[in-house]
C-alpha positions in Angstrom: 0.0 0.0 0.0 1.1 3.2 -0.8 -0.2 6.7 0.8 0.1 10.2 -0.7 -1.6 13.7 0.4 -2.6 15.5 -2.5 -1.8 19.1 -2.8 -1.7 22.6 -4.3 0.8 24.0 -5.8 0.4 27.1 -5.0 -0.7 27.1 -1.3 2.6 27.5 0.4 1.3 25.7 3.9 1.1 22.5 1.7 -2.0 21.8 3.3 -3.2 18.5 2.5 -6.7 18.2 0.3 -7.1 14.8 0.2 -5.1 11.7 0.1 -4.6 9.2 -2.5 -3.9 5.5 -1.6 -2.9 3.1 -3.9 -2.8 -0.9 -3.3 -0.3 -2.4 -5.7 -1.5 -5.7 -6.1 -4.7 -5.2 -7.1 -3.8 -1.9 -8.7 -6.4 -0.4 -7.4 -6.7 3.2 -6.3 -9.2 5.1 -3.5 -9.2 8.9 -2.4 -9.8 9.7 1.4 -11.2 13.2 2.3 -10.5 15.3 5.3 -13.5 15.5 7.5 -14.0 19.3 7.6 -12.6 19.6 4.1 -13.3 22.8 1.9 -15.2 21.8 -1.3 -13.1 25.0 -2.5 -9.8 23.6 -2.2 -10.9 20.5 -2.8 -10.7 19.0 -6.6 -13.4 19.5 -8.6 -14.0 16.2 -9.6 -14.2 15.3 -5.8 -15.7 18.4 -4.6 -19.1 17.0 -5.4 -19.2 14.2 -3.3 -17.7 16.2 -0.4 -20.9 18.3 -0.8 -23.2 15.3 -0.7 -21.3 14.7 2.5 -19.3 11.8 1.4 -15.6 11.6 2.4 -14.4 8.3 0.6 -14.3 7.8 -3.2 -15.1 4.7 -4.7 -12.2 2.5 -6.5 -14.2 3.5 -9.8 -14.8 7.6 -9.4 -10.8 7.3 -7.9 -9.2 5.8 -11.3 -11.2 8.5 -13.4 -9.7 10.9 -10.8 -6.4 9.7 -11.7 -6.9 9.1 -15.3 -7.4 12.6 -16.1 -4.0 12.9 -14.6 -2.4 10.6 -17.5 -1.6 10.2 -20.8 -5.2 8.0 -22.3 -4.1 4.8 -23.3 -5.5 5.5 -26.6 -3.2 8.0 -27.4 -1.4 7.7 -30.7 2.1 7.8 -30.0 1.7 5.6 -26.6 3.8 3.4 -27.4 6.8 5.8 -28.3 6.0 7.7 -25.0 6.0 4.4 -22.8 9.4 3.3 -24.3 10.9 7.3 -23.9 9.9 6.5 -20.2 11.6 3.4 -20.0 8.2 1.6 -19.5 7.2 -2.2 -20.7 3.2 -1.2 -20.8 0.7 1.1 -20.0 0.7 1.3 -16.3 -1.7 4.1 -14.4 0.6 4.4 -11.3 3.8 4.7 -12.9 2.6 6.8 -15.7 1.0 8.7 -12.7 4.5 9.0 -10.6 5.9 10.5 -14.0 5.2 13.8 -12.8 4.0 13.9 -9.3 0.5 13.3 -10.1 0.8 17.4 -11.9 -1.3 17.5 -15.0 -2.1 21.1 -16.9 -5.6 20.8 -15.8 -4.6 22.5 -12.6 -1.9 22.9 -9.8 -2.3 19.7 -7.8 0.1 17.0 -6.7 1.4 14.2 -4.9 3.6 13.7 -2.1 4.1 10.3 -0.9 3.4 10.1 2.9 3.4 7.8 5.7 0.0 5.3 7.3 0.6 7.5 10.6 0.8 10.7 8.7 -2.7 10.6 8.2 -5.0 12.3 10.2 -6.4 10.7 13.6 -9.7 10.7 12.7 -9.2 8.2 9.9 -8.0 6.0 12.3 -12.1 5.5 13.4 -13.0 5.8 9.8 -10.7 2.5 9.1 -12.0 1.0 12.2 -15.5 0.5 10.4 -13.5 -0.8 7.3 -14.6 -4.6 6.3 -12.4 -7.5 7.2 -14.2 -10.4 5.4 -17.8 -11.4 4.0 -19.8 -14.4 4.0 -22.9 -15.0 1.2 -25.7 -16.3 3.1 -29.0 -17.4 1.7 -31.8 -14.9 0.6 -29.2 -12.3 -1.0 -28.1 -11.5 2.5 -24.3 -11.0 3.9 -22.5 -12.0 7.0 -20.3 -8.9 7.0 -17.3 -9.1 9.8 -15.9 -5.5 10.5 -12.0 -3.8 11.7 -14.1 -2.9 14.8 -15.3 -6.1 16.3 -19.1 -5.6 15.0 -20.6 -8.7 12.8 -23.7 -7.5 10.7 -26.1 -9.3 9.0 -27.4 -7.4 5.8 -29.9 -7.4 3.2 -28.2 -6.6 0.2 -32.0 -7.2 -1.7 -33.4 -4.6 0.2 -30.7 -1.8 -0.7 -30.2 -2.9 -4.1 -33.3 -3.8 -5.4 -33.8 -0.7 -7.9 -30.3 -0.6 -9.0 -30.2 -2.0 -12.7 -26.4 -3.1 -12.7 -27.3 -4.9 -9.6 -29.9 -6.7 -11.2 -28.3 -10.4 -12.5 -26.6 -10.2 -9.1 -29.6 -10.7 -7.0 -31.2 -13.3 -9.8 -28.2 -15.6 -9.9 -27.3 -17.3 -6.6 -24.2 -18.4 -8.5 -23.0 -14.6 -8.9 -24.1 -13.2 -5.3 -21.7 -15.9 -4.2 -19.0 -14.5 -5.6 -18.5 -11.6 -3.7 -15.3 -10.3 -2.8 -13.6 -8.1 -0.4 -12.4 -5.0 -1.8 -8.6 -4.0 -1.4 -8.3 -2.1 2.4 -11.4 -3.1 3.0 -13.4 -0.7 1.3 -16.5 -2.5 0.7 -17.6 -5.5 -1.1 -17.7 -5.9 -4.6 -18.8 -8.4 -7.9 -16.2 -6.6 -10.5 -15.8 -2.6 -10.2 -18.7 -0.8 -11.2 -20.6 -3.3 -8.9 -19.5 -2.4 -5.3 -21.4 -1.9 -2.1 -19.0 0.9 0.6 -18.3 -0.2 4.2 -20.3 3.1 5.7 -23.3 1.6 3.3 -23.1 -1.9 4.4 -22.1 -1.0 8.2 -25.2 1.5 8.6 -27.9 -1.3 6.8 -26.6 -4.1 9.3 -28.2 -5.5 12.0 -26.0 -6.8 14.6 -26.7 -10.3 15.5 -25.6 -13.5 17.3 -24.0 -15.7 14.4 -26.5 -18.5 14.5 -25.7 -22.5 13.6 -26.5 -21.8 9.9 -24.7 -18.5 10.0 -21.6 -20.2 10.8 -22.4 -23.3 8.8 -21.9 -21.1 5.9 -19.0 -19.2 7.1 -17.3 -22.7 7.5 -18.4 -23.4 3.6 -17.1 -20.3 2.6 -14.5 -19.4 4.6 -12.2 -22.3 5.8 -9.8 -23.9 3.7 -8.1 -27.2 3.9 -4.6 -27.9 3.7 -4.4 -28.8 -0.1 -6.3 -25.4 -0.9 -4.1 -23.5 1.4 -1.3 -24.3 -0.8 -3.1 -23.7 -4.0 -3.5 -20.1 -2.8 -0.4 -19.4 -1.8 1.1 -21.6 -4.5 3.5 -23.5 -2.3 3.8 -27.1 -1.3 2.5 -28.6 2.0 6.0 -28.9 3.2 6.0 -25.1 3.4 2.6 -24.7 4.8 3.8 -26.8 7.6 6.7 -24.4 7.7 4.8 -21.9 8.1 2.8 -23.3 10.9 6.0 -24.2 13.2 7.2 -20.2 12.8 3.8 -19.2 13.9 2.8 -17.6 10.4 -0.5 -19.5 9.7 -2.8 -20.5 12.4 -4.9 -23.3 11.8 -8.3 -23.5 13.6 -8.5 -26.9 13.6 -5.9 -30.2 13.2 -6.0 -33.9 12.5 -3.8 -36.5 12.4 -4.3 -36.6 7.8 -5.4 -32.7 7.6 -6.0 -29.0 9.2 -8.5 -26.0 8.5 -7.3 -22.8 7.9 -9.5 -19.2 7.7 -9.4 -18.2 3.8 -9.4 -14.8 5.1 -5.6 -15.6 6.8 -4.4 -17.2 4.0 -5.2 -14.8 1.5 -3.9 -12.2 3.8 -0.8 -13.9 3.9 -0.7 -14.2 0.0 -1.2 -10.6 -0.5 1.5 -9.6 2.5 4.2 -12.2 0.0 3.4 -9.9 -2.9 3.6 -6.5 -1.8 
């Protein structure tokens, strides 16, 4: 993960407006606003969801941000400007860190900045981010979140009149699918199709994780030792390895197998490639 505070140019505090973080693996990007921020400092492209009082920008609405920052990949010359740059293909981040994130558009940029640079009161905005998700039956989700709070919600119910959403909530097949999104933004089924942590957080209702509830979280969720090395592409020599140096946790052994949380081991794959 990589954190920048995006500023102006010509505001000689450096104050920041926003900040840009980018996850690397997924190559996906998301823009956090400050809490009291000034729609007129802020972007303009951002300044409009600051007004409707929203302080975090979608994976998709954060790429467009970023694109109008870049050269289009349909430009005609790309590929003489990629090789000028020293660069294999067309890649938004690098192309981005060209220039700072400057564009002629206006007189923002980037300045790369630490996780504890940011400002204390993201630290409760992250604490509501989601740490996994479980389908469950009747288009509803087991949502687990950073804070400790486990919500069950109806994803029919706040969905229902959204078109793109549509096939979703028709085909079990597809609503099982869902995914986390990088930082644990949300939920998503590709990246027009998301559903924000504050969204899912504020239509929840807490409950008690019943039998069936965790019947499905164990379908879902746990992953044997084969699989476990399928994910992480490794043998089950190094998963054992692994084990002994405290690294993976299994929640449950036997003498011919042991049970893993998906959500551990994919958080271990992403920690081996970033």
């Amino acid at each position: 993960m990589k954190i920048f505070a995006i500023r102006d140019d010509l505001d000689s505090t450096k104050k920041d407006v926003a900040y840009l973080i980018y996850y690397e693996r997924d190559k996906q990007f998301y823009i956090e606003l400050p809490e009291h921020a000034d729609p007129w400092e802020t972007p303009l492209l951002l300044s409009s969801f600051l007004k409707r009082g929203e302080t975090t920008i979608n994976a998709y609405w954060s790429r467009i941000w970023v694109q109008q920052r870049i050269i289009p990949s349909n430009r005609q010359n790309l590929g003489q400007i990629l090789k000028e740059n020293n660069l294999d293909e067309y890649d938004e981040f690098c192309l981005l860190m060209l220039a700072d994130g400057r564009c002629a558009q206006d007189d923002y940029y980037l300045a790369p900045i630490r996780e504890e640079d940011l400002p204390k009161s993201f630290l409760r905005r992250f604490q509501k981010k989601v740490e996994d998700v479980v389908p469950l039956s009747e288009k509803q989700l087991l949502v687990f979140f950073r804070d400790g709070a486990v919500k069950k919600c109806n994803i029919e119910a706040i969905l229902k009149d959204e078109i793109t959403f549509s096939l979703i909530l028709r085909d079990n097949s597809i609503f099982k699918s869902v995914r986390l999104q990088p930082g644990g933004y949300g939920v998503y089924w590709g990246e027009e199709n998301t559903v924000a942590d504050d969204v899912l957080y504020d239509c929840g209702k807490d409950v008690p994780l019943s039998l069936e509830d965790f019947r499905s979280f164990v379908e879902n969720r746990v992953v044997t030792t084969t699989e476990a090395a399928e994910l992480l592409e490794c043998s089950r020599q190094n998963i054992n390895d692994l084990i002994q140096r405290n690294k993976l946790h299994p929640v449950k052994v036997s003498p011919k197998n042991k049970l893993f949380l998906k959500s551990e081991i994919l958080q271990r794959k992403w920690m081996q490639t970033n």
